[in-house]
C-alpha positions in Angstrom: 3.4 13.0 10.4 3.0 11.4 7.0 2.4 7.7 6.9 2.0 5.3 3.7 -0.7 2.6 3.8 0.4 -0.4 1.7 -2.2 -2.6 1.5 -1.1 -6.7 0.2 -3.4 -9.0 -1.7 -3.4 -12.1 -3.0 -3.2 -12.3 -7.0 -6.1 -14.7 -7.1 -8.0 -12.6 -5.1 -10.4 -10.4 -6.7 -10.6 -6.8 -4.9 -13.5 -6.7 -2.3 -13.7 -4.2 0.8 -15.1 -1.3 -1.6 -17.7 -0.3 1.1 -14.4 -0.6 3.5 -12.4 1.2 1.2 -15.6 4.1 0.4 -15.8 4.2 4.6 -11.8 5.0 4.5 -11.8 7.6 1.8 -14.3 9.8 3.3 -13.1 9.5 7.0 -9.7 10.4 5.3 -10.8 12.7 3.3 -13.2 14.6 5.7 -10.4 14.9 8.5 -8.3 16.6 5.8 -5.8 13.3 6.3 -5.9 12.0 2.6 -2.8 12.8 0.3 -3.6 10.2 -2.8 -2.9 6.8 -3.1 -2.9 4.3 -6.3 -4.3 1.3 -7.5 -1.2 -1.1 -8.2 -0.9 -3.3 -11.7 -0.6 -6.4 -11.2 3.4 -7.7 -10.5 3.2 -10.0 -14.0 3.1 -6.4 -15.5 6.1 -4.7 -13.5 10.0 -5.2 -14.6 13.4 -5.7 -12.8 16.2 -3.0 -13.3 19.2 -4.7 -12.2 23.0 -3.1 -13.0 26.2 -5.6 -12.6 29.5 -4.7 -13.8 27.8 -1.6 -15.9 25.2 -4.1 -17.3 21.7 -3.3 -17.3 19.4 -6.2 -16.9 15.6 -5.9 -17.2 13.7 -9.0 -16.2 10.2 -8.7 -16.5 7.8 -9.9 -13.7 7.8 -9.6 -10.3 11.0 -9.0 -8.2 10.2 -12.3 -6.0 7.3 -14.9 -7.0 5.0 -14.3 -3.6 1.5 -15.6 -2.8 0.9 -11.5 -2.3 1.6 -8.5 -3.7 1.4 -5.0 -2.7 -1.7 -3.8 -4.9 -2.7 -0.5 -3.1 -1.1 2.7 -1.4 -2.8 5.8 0.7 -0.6 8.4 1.9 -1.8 10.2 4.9 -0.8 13.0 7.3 -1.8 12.5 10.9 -1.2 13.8 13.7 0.0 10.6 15.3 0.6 6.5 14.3 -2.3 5.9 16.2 -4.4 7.1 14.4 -2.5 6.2 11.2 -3.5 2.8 12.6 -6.9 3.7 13.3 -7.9 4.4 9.7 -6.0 1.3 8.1 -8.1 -0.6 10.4 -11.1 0.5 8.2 -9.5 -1.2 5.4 -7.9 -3.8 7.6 -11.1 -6.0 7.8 -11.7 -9.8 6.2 -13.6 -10.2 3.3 -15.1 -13.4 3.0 -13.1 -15.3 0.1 -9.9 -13.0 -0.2 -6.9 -13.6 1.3 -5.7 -10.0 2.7 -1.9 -9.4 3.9 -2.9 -6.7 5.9 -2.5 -3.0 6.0 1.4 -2.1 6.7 1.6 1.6 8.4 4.5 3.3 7.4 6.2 5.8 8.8 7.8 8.6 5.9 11.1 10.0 6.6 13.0 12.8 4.8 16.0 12.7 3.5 18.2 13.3 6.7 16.0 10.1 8.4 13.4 12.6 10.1 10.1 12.0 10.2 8.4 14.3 8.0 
């Protein structure tokens, strides 16, 4: 099954958890589980596609103004959400300092809503 990691920080937070992160990677990447995944700009960089009426808007910032934003992504294939969970966990962890929203485990689906 193929799971996405998105991984939430806060925008004052410097990035921490690089021996977490180093820990994930290779436990990841030795089980044959590791895709990719991506680094995220920060939201004051991103724009807003919006269409109304045949308009097209672009705003540019975030969507929403949030005291998080989703900075990271891993995309995984497991054999099971448990252990899905298992690795986030090893990027999961407080770091002194940084606020962390978490590690949300993702189910993918294709097209026809099946997991893939």
């Amino acid at each position: 099954m193929k799971f996405v990691l998105n991984l939430y920080r806060d925008r004052a937070a410097p990035r921490g958890a690089d021996g977490d992160h180093r820990r994930f990677l290779a436990a990841a990447h030795e089980a044959g589980e590791l895709i990719g995944g991506h680094v995220l700009a920060d939201p004051s960089h991103s724009v807003v596609v919006r269409v109304r009426d045949g308009v097209t808007a672009v705003v540019r910032g975030p969507r929403r103004p949030a005291p998080g934003h989703l900075a990271e992504q891993y995309l995984l294939d497991c054999e099971s959400l448990e252990r899905a969970v298992e690795l986030a966990a090893l990027i999961a962890g407080d770091e002194p300092g940084e606020e962390s929203g978490g590690v949300e485990v993702r189910p993918l689906m294709n097209p026809a809503g099946l997991e893939m």
